[in-house]
C-alpha positions as a Markdown table, in Angstrom:
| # | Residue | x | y | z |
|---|---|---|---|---|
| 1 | Unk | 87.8 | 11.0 | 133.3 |
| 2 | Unk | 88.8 | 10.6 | 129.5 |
| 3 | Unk | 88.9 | 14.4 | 129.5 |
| 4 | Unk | 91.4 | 14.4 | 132.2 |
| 5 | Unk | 93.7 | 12.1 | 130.5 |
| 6 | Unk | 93.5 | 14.2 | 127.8 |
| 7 | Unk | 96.7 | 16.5 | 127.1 |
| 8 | Unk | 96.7 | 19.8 | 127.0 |
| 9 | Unk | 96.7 | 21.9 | 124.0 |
| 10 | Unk | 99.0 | 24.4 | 124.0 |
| 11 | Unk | 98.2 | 27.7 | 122.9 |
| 12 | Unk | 100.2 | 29.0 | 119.3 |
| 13 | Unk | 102.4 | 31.6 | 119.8 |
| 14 | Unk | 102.4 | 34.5 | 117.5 |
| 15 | Unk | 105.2 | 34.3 | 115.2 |
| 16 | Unk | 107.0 | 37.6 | 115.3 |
| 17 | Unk | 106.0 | 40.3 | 113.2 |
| 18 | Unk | 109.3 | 41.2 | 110.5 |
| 19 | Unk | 110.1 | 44.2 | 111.1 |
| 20 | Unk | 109.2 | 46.3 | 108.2 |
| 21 | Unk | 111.9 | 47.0 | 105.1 |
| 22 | Unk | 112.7 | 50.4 | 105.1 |
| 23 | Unk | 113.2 | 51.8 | 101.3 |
| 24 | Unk | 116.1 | 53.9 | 100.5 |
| 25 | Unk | 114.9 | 57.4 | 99.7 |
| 26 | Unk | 115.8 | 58.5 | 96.3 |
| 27 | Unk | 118.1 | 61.4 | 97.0 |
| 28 | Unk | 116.7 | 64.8 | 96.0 |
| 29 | Unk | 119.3 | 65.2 | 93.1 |
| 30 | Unk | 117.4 | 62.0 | 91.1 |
| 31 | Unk | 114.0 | 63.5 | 91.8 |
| 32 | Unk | 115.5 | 66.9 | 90.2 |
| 33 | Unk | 116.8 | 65.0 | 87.4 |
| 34 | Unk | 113.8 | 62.9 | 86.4 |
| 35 | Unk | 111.6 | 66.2 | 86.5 |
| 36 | Unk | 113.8 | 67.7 | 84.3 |
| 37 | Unk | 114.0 | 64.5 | 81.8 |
| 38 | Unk | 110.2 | 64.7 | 81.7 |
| 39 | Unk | 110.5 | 68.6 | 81.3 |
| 40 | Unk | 112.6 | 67.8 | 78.3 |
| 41 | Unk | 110.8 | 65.1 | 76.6 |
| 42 | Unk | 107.3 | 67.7 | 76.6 |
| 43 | Unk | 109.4 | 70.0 | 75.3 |
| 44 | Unk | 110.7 | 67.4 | 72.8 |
| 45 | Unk | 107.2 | 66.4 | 71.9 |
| 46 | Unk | 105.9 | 70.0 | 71.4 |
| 47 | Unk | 108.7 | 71.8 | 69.5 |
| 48 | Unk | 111.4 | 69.2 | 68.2 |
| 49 | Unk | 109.1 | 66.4 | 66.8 |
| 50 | Unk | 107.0 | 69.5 | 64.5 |
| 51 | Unk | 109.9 | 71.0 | 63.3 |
| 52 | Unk | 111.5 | 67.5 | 62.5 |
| 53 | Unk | 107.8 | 67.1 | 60.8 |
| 54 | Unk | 108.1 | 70.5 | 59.0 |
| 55 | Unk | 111.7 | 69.7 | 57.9 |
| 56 | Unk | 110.6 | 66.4 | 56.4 |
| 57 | Unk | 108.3 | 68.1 | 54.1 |
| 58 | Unk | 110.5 | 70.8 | 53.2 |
| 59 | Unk | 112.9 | 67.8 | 52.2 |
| 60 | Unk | 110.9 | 66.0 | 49.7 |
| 61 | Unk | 109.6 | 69.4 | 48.4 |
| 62 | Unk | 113.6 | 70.5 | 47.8 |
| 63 | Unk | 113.4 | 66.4 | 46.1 |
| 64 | Unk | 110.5 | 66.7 | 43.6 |
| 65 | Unk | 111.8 | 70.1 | 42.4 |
| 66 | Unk | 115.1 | 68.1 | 41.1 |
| 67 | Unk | 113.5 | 66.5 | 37.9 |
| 68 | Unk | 111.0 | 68.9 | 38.0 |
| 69 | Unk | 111.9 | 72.3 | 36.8 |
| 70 | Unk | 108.5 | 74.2 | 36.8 |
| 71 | Unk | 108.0 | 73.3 | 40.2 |
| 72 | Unk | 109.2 | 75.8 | 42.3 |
| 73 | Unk | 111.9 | 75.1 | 45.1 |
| 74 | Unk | 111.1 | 76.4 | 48.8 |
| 75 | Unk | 113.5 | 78.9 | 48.7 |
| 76 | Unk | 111.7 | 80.5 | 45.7 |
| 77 | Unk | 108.5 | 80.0 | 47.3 |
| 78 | Unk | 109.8 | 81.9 | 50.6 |
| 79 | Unk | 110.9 | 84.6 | 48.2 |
| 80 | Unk | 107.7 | 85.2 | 46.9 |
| 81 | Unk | 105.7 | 84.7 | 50.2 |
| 82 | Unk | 107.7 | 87.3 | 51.5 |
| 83 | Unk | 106.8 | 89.9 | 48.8 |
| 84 | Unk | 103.3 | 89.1 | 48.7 |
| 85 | Unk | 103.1 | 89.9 | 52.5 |
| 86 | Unk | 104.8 | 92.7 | 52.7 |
| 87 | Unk | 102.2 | 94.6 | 51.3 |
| 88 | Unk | 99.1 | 91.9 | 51.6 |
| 89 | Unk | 96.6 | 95.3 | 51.2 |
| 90 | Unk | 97.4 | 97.2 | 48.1 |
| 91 | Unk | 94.4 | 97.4 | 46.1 |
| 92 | Unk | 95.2 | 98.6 | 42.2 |
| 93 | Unk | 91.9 | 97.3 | 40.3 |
| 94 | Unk | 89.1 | 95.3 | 41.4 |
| 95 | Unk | 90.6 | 92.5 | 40.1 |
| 96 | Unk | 94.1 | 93.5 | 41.3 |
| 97 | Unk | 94.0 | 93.1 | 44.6 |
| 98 | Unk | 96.3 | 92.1 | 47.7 |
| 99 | Unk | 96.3 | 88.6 | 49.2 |
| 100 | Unk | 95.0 | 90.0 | 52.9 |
| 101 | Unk | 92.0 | 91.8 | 50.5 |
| 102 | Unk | 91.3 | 88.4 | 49.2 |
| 103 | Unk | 91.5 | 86.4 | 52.4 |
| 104 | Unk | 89.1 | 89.1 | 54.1 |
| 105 | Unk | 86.1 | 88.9 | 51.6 |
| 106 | Unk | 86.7 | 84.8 | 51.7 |
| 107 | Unk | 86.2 | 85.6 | 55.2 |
| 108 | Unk | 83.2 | 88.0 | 55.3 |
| 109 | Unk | 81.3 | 84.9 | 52.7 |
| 110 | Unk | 82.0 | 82.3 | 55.5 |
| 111 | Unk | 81.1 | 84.3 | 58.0 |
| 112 | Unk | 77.6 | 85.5 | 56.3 |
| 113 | Unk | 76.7 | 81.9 | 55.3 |
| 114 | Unk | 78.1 | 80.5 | 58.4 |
| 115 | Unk | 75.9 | 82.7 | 60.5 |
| 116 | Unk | 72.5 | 82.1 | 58.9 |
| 117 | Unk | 73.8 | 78.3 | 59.2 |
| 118 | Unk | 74.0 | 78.7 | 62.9 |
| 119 | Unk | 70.8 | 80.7 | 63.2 |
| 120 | Unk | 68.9 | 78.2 | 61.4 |
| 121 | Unk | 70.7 | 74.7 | 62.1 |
| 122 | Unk | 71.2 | 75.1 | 66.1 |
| 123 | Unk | 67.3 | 76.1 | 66.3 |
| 124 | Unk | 66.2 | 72.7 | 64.3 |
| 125 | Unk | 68.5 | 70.5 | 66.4 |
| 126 | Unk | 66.5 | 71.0 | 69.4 |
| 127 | Unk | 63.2 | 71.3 | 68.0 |
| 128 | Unk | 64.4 | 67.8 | 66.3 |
| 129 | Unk | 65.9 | 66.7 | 69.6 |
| 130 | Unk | 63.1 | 67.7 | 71.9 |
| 131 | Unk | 59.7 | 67.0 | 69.3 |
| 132 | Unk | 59.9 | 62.7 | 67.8 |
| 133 | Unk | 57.9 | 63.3 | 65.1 |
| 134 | Unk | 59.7 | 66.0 | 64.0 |
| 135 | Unk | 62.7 | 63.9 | 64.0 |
| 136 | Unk | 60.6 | 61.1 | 61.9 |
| 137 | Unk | 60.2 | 64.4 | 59.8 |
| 138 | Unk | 63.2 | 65.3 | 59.2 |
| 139 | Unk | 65.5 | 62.6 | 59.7 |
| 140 | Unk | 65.3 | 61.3 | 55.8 |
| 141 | Unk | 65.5 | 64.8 | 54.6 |
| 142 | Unk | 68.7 | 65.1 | 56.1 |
| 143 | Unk | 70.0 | 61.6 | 55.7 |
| 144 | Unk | 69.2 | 62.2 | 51.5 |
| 145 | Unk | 70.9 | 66.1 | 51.4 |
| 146 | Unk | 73.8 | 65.9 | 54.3 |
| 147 | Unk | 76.3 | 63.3 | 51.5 |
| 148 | Unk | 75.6 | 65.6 | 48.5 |
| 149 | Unk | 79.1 | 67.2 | 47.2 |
| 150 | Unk | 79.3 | 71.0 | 48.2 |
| 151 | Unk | 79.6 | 72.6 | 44.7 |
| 152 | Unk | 76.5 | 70.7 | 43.4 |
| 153 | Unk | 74.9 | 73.4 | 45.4 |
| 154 | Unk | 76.5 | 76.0 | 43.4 |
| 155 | Unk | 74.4 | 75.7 | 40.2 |
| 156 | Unk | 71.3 | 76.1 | 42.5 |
| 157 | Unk | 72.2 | 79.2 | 44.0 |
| 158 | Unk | 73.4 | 80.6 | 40.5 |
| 159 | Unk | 69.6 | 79.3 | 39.2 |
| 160 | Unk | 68.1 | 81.5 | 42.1 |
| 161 | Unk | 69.9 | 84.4 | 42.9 |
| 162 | Unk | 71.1 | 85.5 | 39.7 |
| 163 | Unk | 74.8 | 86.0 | 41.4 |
| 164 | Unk | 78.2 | 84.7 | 42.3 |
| 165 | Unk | 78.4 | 86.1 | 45.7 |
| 166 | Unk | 74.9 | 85.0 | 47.0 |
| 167 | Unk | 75.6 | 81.9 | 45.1 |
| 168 | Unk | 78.7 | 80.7 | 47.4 |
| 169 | Unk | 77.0 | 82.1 | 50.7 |
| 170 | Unk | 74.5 | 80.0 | 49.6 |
| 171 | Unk | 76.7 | 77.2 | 49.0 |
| 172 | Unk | 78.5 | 78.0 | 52.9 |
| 173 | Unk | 74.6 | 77.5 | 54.8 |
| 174 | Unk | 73.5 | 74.4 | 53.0 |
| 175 | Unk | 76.8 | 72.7 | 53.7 |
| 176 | Unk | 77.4 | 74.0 | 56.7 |
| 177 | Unk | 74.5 | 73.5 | 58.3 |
| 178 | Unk | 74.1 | 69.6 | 58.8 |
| 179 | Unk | 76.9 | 69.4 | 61.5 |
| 180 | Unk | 75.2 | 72.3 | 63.7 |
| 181 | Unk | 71.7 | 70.0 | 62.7 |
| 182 | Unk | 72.6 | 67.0 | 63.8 |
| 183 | Unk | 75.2 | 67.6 | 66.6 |
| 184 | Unk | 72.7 | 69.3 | 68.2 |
| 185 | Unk | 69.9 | 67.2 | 68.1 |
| 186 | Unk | 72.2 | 63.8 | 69.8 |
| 187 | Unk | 73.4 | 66.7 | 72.3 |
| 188 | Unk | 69.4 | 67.7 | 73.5 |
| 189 | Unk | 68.8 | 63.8 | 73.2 |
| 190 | Unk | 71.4 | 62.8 | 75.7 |
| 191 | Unk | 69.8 | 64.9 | 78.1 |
| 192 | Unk | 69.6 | 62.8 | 81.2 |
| 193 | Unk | 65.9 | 61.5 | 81.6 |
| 194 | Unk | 66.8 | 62.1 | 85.6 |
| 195 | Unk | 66.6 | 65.9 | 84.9 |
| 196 | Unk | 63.7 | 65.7 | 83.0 |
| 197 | Unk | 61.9 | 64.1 | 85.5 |
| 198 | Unk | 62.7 | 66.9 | 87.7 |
| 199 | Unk | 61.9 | 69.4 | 85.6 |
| 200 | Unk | 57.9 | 67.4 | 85.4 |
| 201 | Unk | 57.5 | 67.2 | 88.9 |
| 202 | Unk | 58.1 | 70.9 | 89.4 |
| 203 | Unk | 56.1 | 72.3 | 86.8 |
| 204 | Unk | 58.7 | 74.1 | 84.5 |
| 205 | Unk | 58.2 | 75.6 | 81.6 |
| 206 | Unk | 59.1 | 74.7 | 78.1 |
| 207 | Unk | 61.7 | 78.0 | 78.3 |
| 208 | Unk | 62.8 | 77.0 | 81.2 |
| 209 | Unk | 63.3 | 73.6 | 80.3 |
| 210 | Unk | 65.3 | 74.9 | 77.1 |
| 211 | Unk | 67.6 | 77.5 | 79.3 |
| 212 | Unk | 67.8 | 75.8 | 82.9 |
| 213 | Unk | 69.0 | 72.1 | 81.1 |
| 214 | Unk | 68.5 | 71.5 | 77.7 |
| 215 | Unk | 70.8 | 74.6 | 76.7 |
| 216 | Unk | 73.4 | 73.9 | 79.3 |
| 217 | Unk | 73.6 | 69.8 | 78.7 |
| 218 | Unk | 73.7 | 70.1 | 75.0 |
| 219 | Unk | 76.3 | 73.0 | 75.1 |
| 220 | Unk | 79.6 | 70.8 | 74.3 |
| 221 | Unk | 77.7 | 68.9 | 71.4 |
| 222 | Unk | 76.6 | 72.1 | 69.9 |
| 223 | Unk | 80.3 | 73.7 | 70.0 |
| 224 | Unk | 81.5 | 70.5 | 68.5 |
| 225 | Unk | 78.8 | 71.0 | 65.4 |
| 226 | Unk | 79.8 | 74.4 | 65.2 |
| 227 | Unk | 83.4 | 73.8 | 64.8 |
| 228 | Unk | 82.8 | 71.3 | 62.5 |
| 229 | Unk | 80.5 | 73.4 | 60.3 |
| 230 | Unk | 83.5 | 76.3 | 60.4 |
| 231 | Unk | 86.1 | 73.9 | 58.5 |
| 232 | Unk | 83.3 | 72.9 | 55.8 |
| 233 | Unk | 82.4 | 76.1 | 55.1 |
| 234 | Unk | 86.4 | 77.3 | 55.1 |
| 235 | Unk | 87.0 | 74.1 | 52.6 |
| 236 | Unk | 83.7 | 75.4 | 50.7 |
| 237 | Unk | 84.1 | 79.1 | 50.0 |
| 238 | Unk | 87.7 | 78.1 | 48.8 |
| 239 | Unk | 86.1 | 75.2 | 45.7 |
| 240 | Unk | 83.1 | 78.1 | 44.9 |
| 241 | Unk | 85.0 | 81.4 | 44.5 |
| 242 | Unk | 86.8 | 79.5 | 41.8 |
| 243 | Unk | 83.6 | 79.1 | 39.8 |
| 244 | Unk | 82.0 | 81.8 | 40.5 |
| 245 | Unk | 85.0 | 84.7 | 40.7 |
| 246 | Unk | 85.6 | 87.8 | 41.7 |
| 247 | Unk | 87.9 | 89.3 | 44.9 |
| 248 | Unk | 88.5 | 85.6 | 47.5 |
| 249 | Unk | 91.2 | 83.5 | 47.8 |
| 250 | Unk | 89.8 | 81.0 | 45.8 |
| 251 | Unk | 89.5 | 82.8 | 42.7 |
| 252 | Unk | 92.9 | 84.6 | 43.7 |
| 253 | Unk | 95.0 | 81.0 | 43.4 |
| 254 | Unk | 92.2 | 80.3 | 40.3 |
| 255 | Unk | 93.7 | 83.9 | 38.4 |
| 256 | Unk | 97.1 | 82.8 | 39.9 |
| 257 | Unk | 96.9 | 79.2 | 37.7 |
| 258 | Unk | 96.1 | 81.1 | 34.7 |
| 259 | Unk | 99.1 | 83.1 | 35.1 |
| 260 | Unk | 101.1 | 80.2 | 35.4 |
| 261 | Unk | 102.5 | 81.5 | 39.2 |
| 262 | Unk | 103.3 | 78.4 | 41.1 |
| 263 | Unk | 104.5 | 79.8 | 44.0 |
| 264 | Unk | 101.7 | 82.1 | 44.7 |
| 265 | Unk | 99.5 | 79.1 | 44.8 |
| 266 | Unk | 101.8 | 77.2 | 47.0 |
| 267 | Unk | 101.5 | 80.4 | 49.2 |
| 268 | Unk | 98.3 | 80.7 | 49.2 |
| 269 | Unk | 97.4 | 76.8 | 50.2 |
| 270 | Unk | 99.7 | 77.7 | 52.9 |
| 271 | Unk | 97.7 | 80.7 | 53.9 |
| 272 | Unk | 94.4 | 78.9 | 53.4 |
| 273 | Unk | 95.8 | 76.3 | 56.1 |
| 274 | Unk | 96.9 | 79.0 | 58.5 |
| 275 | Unk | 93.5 | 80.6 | 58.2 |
| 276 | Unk | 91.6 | 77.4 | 58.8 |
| 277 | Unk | 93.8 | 76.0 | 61.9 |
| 278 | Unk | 93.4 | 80.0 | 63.4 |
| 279 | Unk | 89.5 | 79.2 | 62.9 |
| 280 | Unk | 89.6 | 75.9 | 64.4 |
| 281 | Unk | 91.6 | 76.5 | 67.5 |
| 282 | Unk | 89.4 | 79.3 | 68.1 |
| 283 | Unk | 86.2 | 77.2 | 68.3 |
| 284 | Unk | 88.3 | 74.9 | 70.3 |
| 285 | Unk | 89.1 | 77.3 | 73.0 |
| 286 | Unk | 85.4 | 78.6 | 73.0 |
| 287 | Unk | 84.4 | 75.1 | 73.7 |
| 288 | Unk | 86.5 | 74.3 | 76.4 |
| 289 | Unk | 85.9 | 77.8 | 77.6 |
| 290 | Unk | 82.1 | 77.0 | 78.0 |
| 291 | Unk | 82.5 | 73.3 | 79.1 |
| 292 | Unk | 82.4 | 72.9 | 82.4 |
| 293 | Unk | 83.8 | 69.6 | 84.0 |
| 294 | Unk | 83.2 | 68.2 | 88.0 |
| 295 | Unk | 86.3 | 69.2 | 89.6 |
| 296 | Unk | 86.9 | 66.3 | 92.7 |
| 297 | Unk | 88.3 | 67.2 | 96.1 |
């Protein structure tokens, strides 16, 4: 009876939806025009801001050379850059020899040294990687050599091989080595245990294990090692041909200081540079050639 009395509740209405706000559309005119503002500010990023960078430096090199006479301007300096490669190849005495001669044999040490670096160092990464107590083994070994300076190794290699050029590929591999070393090792390491596993529960082989997922895991850290044991052993061969002599470009800007020629030296750091980022950007493209990334859908 109390129910009856009771009033009805009456049911709530929806409230009407709001009918949805419609956007303008940005007219295909301001879609052209802020592609081509982003277009411009790359652009702006890759070419302006380096040249603004290079001019800067050409400015306060045109300001030291006011109070300082024997310093040459870069005027002078392009001068001479220009003669010296114009003919980089003449060869008039062994010790009179073009700056392309000189780059070449630098580059025929670091490769030499550089190579028995890779053939040696890349090798004892995994084994260091992949064995613990060889790791325990050679872990304080490498902790004690990897800070010593390069051209302490230079008196050594002199002690044992009796000569100057064995004595700076010498001073390339032990220098260059550590980065292939230990690069290599954290990249066999970081090996995820999941493949591992797999590679227990069907049987594999130690080879395979190496070739089939150590190899291919490990890849990016080795080619990171590698580029990093090219620029030591560039900065390297440079210090050492100026002790030890002969046809490089180190000794070439050592001969160049004795005869007082400033802006052969200049050149030749610049050339040094050049050499070095060619080097470096070379590695870098091998690397990303041989790094493989998950491409999503």
């Amino acid at each position: 009876m109390n129910a009856m009395l009771q009033p009805e509740s009456a049911a709530p209405v929806a409230a009407p939806a709001p009918a949805p706000v419609r956007r303008p559309r940005r007219p295909l005119a301001a879609n052209s025009t802020s592609r081509a503002r982003r277009q411009v500010s790359a652009t702006a990023m890759k070419i302006v801001a380096p040249l603004l960078g290079a001019a800067l430096l050409v400015l306060v090199w045109q300001i030291i050379t006011i109070n300082n006479a024997s310093f040459p301007t870069p005027l002078a300096t392009l001068q001479e850059a220009v003669k010296l490669f114009s003919d980089p190849f003449y060869s008039k005495s062994p010790n009179d020899q073009g700056i392309g001669w000189n780059i070449l044999a630098s580059l025929q040490r670091v490769a030499v040294g550089f190579g028995l670096a890779a053939l040696v160092g890349i090798p004892l990464g995994f084994l260091i990687g992949r064995v613990q107590f060889v790791a325990s083994m050679f872990g304080p070994i490498i902790s004690l050599l990897k800070p010593v300076s390069p051209l302490a190794w230079l008196p050594i290699g002199l002690l044992v091989f009796k000569s100057a050029d064995p004595a700076a590929i010498w001073s390339i591999f032990i220098c260059s080595i550590w980065p292939m070393i230990i690069n290599t090792a954290v990249g066999v390491q970081r090996v995820p245990q999941d493949y591992m596993n797999v590679a227990k529960v069907l049987n594999l082989s130690e080879w395979k294990v190496l070739t089939k997922i150590l190899l291919p895991s490990a890849l990016p850290y080795i080619l990171t090692g590698v580029r990093l044991s090219i620029g030591t052993a560039w900065l390297v061969i440079v210090a050492a041909e100026m002790l030890t002599g002969g046809v490089g470009i180190g000794f070439w800007v050592w001969d160049e200081w004795n005869n007082l020629n400033v802006p052969h030296i200049i050149v030749a750091i610049v050339a040094i540079g050049v050499v070095g980022l060619m080097l470096e950007q070379a590695l870098m493209a091998l690397a990303r050639a041989f790094t493989y990334e998950q491409v999503s859908n």
